[in-house]
C-alpha positions, -999 to +999 in steps of 0.1 A: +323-054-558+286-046-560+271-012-550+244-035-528+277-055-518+294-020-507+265-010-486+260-040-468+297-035-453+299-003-449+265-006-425+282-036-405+311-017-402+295+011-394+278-008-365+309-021-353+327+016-349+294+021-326+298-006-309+336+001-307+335+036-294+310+027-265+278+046-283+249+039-264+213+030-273+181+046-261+171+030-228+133+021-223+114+048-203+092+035-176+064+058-156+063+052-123+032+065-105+036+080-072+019+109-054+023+146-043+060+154-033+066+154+003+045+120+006+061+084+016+053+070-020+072+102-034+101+096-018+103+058-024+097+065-061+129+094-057+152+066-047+141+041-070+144+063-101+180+065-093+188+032-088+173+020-119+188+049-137+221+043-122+220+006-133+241-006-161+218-037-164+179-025-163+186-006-191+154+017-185+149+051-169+119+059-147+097+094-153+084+099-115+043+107-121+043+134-086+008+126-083-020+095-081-015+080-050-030+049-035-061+054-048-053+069-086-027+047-092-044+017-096-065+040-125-035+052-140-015+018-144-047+000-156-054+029-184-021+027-193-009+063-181+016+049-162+037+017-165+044+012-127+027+026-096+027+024-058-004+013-042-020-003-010-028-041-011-064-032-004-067-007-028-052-027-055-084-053-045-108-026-045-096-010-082-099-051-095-134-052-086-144-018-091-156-007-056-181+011-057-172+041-028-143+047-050-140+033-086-182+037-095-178+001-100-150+005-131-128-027-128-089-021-131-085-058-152-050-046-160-034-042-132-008-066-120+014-068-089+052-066-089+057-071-053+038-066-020+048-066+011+071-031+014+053-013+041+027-030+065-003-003+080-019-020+108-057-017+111-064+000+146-097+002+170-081+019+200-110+034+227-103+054+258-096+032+289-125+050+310-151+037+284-138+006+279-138-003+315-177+014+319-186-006+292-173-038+298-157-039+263-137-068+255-142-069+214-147-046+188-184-063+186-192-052+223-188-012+206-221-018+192-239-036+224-275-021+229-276+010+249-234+014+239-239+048+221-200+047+206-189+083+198-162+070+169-138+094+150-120+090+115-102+108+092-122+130+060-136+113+031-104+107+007-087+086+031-090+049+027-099+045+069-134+055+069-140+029+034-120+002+059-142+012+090-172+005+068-163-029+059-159-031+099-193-016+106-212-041+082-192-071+097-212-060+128-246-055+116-245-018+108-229+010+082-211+042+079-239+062+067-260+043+098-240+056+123-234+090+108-274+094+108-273+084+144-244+110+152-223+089+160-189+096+137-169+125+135-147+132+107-118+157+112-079+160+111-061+134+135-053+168+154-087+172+162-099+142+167-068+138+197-083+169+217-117+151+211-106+124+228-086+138+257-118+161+261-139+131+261-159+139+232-147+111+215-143+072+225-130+054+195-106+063+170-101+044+138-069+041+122-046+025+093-011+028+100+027+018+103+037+014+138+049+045+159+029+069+135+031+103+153-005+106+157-018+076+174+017+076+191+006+112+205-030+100+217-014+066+234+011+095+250-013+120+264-047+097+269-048+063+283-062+041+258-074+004+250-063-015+215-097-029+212-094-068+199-112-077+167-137-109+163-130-139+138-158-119+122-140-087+119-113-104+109-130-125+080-149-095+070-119-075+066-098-103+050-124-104+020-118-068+016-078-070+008-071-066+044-051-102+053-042-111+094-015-094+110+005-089+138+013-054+151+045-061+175+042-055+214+051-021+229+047-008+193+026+024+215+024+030+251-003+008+266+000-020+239+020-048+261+012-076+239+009-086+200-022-067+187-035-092+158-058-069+133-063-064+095-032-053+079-028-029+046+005-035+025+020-013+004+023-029-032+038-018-063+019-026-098+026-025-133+001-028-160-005-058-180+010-047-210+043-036-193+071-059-209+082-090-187+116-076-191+109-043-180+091-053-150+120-086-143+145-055-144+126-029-124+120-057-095+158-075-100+174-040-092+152-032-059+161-067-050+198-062-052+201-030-035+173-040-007+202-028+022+203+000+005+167+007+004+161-003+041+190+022+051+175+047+031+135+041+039+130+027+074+095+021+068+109-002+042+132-022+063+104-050+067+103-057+031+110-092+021+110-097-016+102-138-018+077-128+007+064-097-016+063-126-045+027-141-026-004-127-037-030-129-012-067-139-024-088-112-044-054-095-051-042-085-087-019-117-102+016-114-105+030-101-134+051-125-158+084-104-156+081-107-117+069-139-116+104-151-134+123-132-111+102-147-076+112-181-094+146-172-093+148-164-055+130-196-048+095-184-038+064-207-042+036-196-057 
């Protein structure tokens, strides 16, 4: 026997004791942007990590990134500094095109969604009832009648309601910085802006949020207020912005009897282009076969339907080949 002849079966053989003894290969390691612990993406991102790493068929382990958020994700996953990341279906609009208010017009092109759909946050336009019924206001449009001064309040710059509220403001002839110059907004803490409102400082508040958040739950509670309806207008407007049609259930806060139809916000997870199909086909396969388990866990989550997370609504980042297989797979049309 040759010495090359030798080698060659000692290194099969040697695989084979490997393989016989149950050694183990290196899995793939996968960052998966989230955001500062303590926040709702942080705690999805916790439970996901384990699943995956508890899998004996995704053969990857995730590093949790405890930072980003909706808006930096997007950044992160397109650059490359992550491989996965949570993000907003807005937001994931706004990083494609580069909006200006946020990304100085620096398109994310390699961002691409895994599935949408997880969390829904309602667009909201809720005034006190005393100025609704002074005013005679039956749309959102009717806040900006002549001689209507609207006192409005939204959260601080680095929340994505005041960028929403501006797409609302142009849909009705005017702007953010308009209405700030005309004193008009206030921007402060939800806490604030509740007192403000019970004080009557305030008549509209603007918000972007699951139903029963504690805060506009708290101003329905101790004010009586109006769910203002949108206009086809609004709605279009908003749509073009990432923000589809929705349907906020009845009774979701005191003194909102019937379905409240507004621009929604979805929470989407994204993986950059260059993210293997098989990584991202594993990632999404395991989150689909312990859904119950992730609806126990997260009830914010409980809504999430992954053929319906497989759409991709227009202006939104494509779906990714390794999710695209997998939506094929549970019968979604695309």
């Amino acid at each position: 026997m040759t010495r090359k002849t030798f080698g060659l079966l000692a290194a099969v053989s040697g695989i084979g004791l490997l393989l016989g003894t149950g050694a183990t290969f290196a899995k793939d390691m996968v960052k998966l942007g989230a955001q500062e612990p303590g926040g709702s993406f942080y705690t999805y991102a916790a439970t996901f990590a384990k699943l995956i790493d508890d899998s004996k068929t995704a053969d990857m382990q995730v590093d949790i990134i405890p930072r980003g958020g909706a808006f930096g994700n997007p950044t992160a996953v397109d650059r490359g500094m992550a491989d996965f990341g949570f993000t907003t279906s807005n937001t994931a609009v706004w990083a494609k095109e580069g909006l200006e208010d946020v990304y100085k017009g620096k398109k994310a092109e390699n961002i691409r969604q895994v599935t949408s759909g997880m969390q829904t946050a309602y667009t909201m336009v809720i005034a006190r009832k005393a100025f609704v019924d002074e005013h005679h206001i039956k749309t959102v449009a009717d806040l900006f009648k002549p001689g209507v001064n609207t006192r409005i309040g939204l959260k601080p710059a680095g929340s994505q309601v005041p960028i929403i509220a501006d797409f609302l403001f142009k849909a009705e002839g005017t702007s953010l910085e308009k209405l700030r110059k005309a004193g008009e907004i206030t921007q402060a803490s939800s806490g604030q802006l509740t007192s403000m409102l019970t004080d009557g400082r305030l008549d509209v508040y603007i918000e972007s949020a699951p139903a029963g958040q504690a805060t506009v739950t708290e101003m329905t509670l101790t004010n009586d207020m109006v769910f203002v309806p949108f206009t086809q207008k609004d709605m279009d407007a908003l749509a073009a912005a990432g923000l589809p049609k929705g349907a906020m259930p009845a009774g979701s806060f005191r003194g909102q009897d019937s379905v409240y139809v507004n621009p929604v916000s979805y929470t989407m997870l994204i993986a950059g282009k260059s993210v293997s199909d098989k990584d991202v086909y594993n990632f999404l396969k395991t989150l689909v076969d312990n859904r119950d388990y992730i609806a126990k866990t997260h009830a914010p989550l409980k809504e999430w339907d992954p053929v319906a997370g497989c759409h991709v609504d227009a202006g939104s980042p494509p779906l990714h080949p390794g999710a695209a297989r997998l939506c094929k797979e549970l019968g979604a049309a695309n």
